[in-house]
N, C-alpha and C positions, 0 to 999 in steps of 0.2 A: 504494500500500500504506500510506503515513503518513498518507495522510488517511482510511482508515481505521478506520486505528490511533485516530487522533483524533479523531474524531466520535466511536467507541467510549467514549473517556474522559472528554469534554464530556458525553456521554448520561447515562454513570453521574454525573459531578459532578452534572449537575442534576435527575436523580432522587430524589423526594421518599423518604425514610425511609434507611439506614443499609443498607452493603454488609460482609461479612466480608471482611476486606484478602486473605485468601487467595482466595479465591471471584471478587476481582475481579481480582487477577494473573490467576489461570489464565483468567479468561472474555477478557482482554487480549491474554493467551498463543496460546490457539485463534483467536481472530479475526486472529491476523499470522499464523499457521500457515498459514490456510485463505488467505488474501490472497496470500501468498507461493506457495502451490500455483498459487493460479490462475492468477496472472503467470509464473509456470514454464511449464504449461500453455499456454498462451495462445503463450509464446515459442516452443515445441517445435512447437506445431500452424504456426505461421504463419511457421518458417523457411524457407520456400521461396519467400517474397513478396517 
């Protein structure tokens, strides 16, 4: 899920032109949301392994 997280944030640092600080929290936001589901997921479905 951190690396992620951090590729997410590398991506945007090295994206050429100017982010709105808000716009890039929440896109931060959502992508650990979604990372965090799936590893939830992922745990749920393959408890029986």
């Amino acid at each position: 899920m951190s690396l992620v997280i951090f590729t997410a944030l590398v991506g945007m640092a090295m994206a050429p032109g100017h982010f709105h600080p808000v716009l890039a929290i929440t896109s931060l936001l959502c992508i650990a949301v979604g990372a965090g589901a799936s590893g939830a997921l992922n745990m749920a479905l393959e408890g029986d392994i």
